[in-house]
N, C-alpha and C positions, 0 to 999 in steps of 0.2 A: 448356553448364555443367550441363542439369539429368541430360543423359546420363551425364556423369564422376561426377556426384555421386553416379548412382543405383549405380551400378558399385561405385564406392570403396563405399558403406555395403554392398553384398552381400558385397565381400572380407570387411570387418572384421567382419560378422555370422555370416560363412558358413566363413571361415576357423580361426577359432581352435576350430573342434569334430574337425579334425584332428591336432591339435597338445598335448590337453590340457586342453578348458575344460569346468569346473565350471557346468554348468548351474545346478545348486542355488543358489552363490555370486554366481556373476555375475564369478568371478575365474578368469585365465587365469595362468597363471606359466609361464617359459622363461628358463632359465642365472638371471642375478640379473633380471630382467624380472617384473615381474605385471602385470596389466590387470584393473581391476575394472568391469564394465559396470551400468550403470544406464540410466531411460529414463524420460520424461513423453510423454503424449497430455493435450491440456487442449482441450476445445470449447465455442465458447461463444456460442449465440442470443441477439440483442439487438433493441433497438428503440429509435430515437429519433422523440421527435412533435413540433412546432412549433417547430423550433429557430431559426427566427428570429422567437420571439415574437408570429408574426402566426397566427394559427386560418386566415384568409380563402385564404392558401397551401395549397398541396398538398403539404406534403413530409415526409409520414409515411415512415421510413426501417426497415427490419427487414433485417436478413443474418446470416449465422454465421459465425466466425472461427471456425479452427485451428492448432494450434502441434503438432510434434511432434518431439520431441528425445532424440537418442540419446549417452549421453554415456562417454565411457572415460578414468579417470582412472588415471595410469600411473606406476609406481615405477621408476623404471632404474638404481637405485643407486647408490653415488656421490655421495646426498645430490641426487640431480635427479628431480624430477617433471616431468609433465606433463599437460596434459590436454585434451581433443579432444570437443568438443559439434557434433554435424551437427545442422540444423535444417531443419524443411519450415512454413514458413506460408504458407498461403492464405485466401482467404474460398471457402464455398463457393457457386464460379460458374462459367460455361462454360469460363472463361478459366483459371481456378485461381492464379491472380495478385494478387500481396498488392500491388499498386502502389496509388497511390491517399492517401487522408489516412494512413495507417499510415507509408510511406515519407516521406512530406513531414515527419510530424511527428515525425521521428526525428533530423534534421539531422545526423546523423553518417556515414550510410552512401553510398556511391555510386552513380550511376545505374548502375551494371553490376552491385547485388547487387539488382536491384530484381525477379528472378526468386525465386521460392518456396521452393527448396532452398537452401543454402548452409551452410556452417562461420561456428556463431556466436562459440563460441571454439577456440584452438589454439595454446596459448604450454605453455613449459617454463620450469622455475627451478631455478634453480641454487642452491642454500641454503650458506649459510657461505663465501663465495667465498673463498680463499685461506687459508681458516681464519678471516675477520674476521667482526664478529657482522655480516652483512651479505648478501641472498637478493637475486638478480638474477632480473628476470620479467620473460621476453622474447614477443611473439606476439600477437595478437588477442585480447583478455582483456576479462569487464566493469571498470567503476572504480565502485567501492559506496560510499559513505563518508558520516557521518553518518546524517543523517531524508535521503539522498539529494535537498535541495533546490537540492546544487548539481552534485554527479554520482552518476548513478544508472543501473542497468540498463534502466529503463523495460517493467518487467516485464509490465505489462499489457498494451500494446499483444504484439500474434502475435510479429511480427518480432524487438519488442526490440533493445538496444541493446547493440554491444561496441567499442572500440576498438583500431584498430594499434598497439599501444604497449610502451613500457620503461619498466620501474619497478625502482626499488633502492629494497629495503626495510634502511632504519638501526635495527636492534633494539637498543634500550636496555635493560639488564636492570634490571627494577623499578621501570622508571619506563613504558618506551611503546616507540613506534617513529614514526621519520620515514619518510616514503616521499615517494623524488623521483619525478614524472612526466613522461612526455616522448611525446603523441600524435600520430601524424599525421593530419590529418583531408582532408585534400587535398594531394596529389602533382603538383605540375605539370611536374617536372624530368626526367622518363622517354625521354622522346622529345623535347626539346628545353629549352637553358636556359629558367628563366624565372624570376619574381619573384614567382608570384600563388600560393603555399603558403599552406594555412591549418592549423593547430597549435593542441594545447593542451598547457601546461606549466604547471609549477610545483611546488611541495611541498605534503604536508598531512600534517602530524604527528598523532597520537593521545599524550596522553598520562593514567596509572592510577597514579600517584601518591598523588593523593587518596582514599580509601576510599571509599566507592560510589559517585564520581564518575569521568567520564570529560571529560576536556577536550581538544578539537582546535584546533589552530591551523593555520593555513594561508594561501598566497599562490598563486593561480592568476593565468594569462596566457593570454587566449584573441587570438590572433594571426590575422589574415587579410590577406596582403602585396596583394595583388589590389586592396583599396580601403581600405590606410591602415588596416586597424584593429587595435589593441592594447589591450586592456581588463585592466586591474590587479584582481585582485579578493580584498581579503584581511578576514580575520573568523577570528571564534572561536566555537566552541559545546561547551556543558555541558549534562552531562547526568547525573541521576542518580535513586537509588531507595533507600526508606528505610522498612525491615520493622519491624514490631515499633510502631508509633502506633496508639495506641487498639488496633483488633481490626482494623488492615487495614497496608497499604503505602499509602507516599507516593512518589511521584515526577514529574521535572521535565525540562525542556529548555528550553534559551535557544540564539538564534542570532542574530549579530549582523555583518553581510559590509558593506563600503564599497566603489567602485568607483571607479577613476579612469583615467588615459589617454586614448587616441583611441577615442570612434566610427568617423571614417572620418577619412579626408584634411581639416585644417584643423577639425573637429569634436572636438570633446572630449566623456568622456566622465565624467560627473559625478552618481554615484545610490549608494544604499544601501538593504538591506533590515534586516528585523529578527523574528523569530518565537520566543516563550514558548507553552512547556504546562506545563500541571498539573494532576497529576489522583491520586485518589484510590480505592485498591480496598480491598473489604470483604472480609474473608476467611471471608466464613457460604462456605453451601454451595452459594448462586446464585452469587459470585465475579461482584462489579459491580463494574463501574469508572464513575466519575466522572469529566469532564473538563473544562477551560479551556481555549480557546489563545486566542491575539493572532496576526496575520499581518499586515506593514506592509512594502510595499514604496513607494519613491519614483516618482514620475510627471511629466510634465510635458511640457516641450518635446520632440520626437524627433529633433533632428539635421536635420530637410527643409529649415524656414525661420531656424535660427537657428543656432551657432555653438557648441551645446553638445546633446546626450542627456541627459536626466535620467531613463529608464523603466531600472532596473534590471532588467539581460540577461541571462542565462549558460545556454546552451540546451542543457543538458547532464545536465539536473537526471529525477527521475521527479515530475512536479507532479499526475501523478492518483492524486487522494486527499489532497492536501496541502489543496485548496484549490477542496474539493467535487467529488464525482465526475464529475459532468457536463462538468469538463473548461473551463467557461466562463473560468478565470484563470490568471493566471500570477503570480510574486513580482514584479510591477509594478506600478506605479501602481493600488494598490488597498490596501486592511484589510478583514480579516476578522474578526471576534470570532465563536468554535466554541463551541455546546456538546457534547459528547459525552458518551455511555452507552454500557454495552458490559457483559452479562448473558450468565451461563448459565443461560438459564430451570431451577427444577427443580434446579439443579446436577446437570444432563445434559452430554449431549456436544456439544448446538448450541451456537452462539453468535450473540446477537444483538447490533447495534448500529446504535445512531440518532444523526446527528450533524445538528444545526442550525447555518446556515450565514448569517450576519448581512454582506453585501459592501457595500463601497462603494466610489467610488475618490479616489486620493487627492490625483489635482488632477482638477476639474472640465471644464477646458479641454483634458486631455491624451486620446491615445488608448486606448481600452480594447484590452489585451493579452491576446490567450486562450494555451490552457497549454503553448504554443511561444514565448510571449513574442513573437510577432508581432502587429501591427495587423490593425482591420478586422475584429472577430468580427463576426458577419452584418450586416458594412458599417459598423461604430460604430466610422468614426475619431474624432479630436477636432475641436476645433473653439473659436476664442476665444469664440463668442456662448455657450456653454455655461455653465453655471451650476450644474446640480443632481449631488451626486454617491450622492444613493442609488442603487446596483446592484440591490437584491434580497436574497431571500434563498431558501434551497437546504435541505431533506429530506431526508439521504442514509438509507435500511434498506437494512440488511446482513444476510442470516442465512447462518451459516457451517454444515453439518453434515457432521462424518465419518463417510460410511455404512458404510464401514471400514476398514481399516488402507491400504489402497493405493487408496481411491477416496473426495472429498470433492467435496461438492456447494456451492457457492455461489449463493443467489440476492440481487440486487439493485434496488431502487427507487427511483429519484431525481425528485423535482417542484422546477421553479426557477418562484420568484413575482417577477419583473421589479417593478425599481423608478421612483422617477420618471428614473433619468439612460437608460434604456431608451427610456422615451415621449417626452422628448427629442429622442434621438438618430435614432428608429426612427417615431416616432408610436405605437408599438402596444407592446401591454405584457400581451398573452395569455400565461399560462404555458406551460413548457417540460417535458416530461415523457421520460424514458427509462429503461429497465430491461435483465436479463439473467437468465440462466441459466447457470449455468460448472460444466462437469463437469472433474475434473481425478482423472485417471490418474496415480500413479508405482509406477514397480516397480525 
């Protein structure tokens, strides 16, 4: 695979300078055809210290991730596009293999893309199909939608996230669009019948009706025929912005998802989440924002010993940065009350931002979910004897700096101060400390 791949990217790099291409542009044109090229290098040193809370361990972590992505987006007229993003992530190591917590915590991709090169997107659309207001998008595409707390590209991690999928986009004029979804997430039918497909479907509408609001509504079905599960998951979220108060902008978002169906075989599936912001920018010359949020997801039982899930799941979502960078949670059984800041010092071109991160969670007896929505973050299942639900709280600094038009610097710092359902669960309740460095290339 990684041979083909390197092949194919030399054609497509190497070929179009016979034929016509605008180095300057980044655009190639033939008959009604253009190809416009673009590209990212993004590298980024990190470090994680005490991550399971104990000092007395050894498990000071530092490595470097890389992403590098070559992307050509293609006019073929006729009202069809297309577009084609190759991707190389690794960590740098002997091995150059991005397998490991990156692929794990991606849940979408297969053990056969767990090599370093590959196509992360590769669909075409069809726009106005038959003349109806109606864009057909066919191919391996991300699904971005909302604060992406229930589908999201997962941009941070290298790899990142795309799905096999068909989407019909229902453009409404002046009011929004519907889009039906329909992904595969596992094929078992290829080489032999079978029953154990896993799928995600459903719709999620956007609608701009309201004036500086934006309201979604939608119904997702996360299917896995293998062990019973069919999870219903429908909600709505608003969101908006409001210029011109006092000498700044206001704005807000509300979200609000319920889930029902099967866990698994005989298991039910019974949870809801909920997350508000608010926040407030001054429009001097620092250009600061103020911010609130609320994060509330339900908790409880998991389906092992009882006849119902109650941790609200959909692993689909980009939860870092949603819910503290370090990555410790997920929209389950947990609240978070944020506060956020966000400055251009000087009214420069950096940008800084500090967010405090106040967790808990939200049954005491349930398991703690980290930001895959799986149990067991370093070993803190649940447990009935359990009692205490303070988590902690979390530091995130952010300084963002455009050193210039095609190279931005990102550095970050996060401190997690463990609470008592930590020393609980763990005995030890030593902080948790991790940072980075992110250089990011586009051209």
């Amino acid at each position: 695979m990684k041979r083909f791949c390197t092949i194919f990217l030399s054609i497509l790099l190497f070929a179009p300078a016979s034929v016509g291409f605008a180095a300057e542009t980044g655009l190639y044109t033939k008959d009604d055809v253009s190809v416009k090229f673009s590209g990212l290098m993004r590298i980024r040193p990190e470090f994680r210290k005490n991550g399971d809370f104990n000092s007395s361990t050894a498990d000071y972590r530092d490595f470097t991730g890389q992403r590098i992505r070559l992307n050509f987006k293609v006019k073929a007229g006729d009202g069809i596009d297309a577009f084609v993003s190759l991707q190389d992530a690794r960590f740098w190591s002997a091995d150059n293999s991005i397998n490991g917590a990156q692929t794990n915590a991606d849940n979408v991709r297969s053990s056969r893309e767990n090599e370093s090169v590959d196509v992360h997107q590769a669909w075409f659309k069809v726009k106005d199909v038959f003349g109806a207001p109606v864009d057909l998008k066919i191919g391996r595409q991300e699904l971005v939608y909302g604060s992406q707390r229930l589908f999201g590209n997962l941009g941070w991690q290298d790899q990142a996230r795309s799905f096999n999928a068909y989407k019909l986009i229902w453009k409404i004029e002046g009011a929004g669009q519907v889009d039906f979804i329909s992904a595969k997430l596992k094929d078992t039918n290829i080489s032999a019948a079978s029953s154990g497909d896993q799928d995600v479907y459903g719709l999620y509408s956007i609608w701009k009706a309201v004036p500086n609001n934006k309201i979604d509504v939608y119904y997702l079905v996360w299917a896995d025929a293998s062990i019973g599960r069919k999870i219903n998951t429908a909600g709505a979220r608003i969101a908006g912005k409001y210029a011109g108060i006092g000498n700044g902008t206001f704005d807000y978002t509300g979200e609000y998802a319920s889930q029902g169906g099967d866990w698994k075989t005989n298991i039910s599936q019974s949870a809801s989440a909920l997350a508000v912001t608010a926040g407030y920018t001054f429009d001097y010359a620092w250009k600061t924002r103020f911010g609130l949020e609320f994060d509330q997801g339900s908790g409880g039982a998991d389906g092992t010993t009882t006849t119902a899930n109650k941790n609200f799941v959909f692993p689909f979502h980009t939860n870092h940065g949603q819910y503290g960078y370090m990555d410790n949670f997920s929209w389950g059984n947990m609240q978070d009350i944020v506060i956020k800041l966000k400055t251009k010092p000087g009214g420069g071109k950096t940008t800084v931002k500090l967010d405090y991160h106040m967790f808990k969670l939200q049954d005491a007896k349930g398991d703690w979910l980290n930001v895959v929505g799986t149990k067991a973050l370093n070993g803190m299942d649940g447990a009935s004897t359990y009692t205490k639900t303070d988590a902690g709280t979390e530091i995130d600094l952010t300084v963002v700096h455009p050193y210039s038009k095609r190279l931005k610097v990102v550095l970050g710092y996060s401190i997690f101060q463990p609470g008592e359902a930590v020393k609980e669960r763990t005995g030890k309740d030593d902080s948790s400390e991790w940072g980075y460095a992110m250089f990011i290339m586009s051209f």
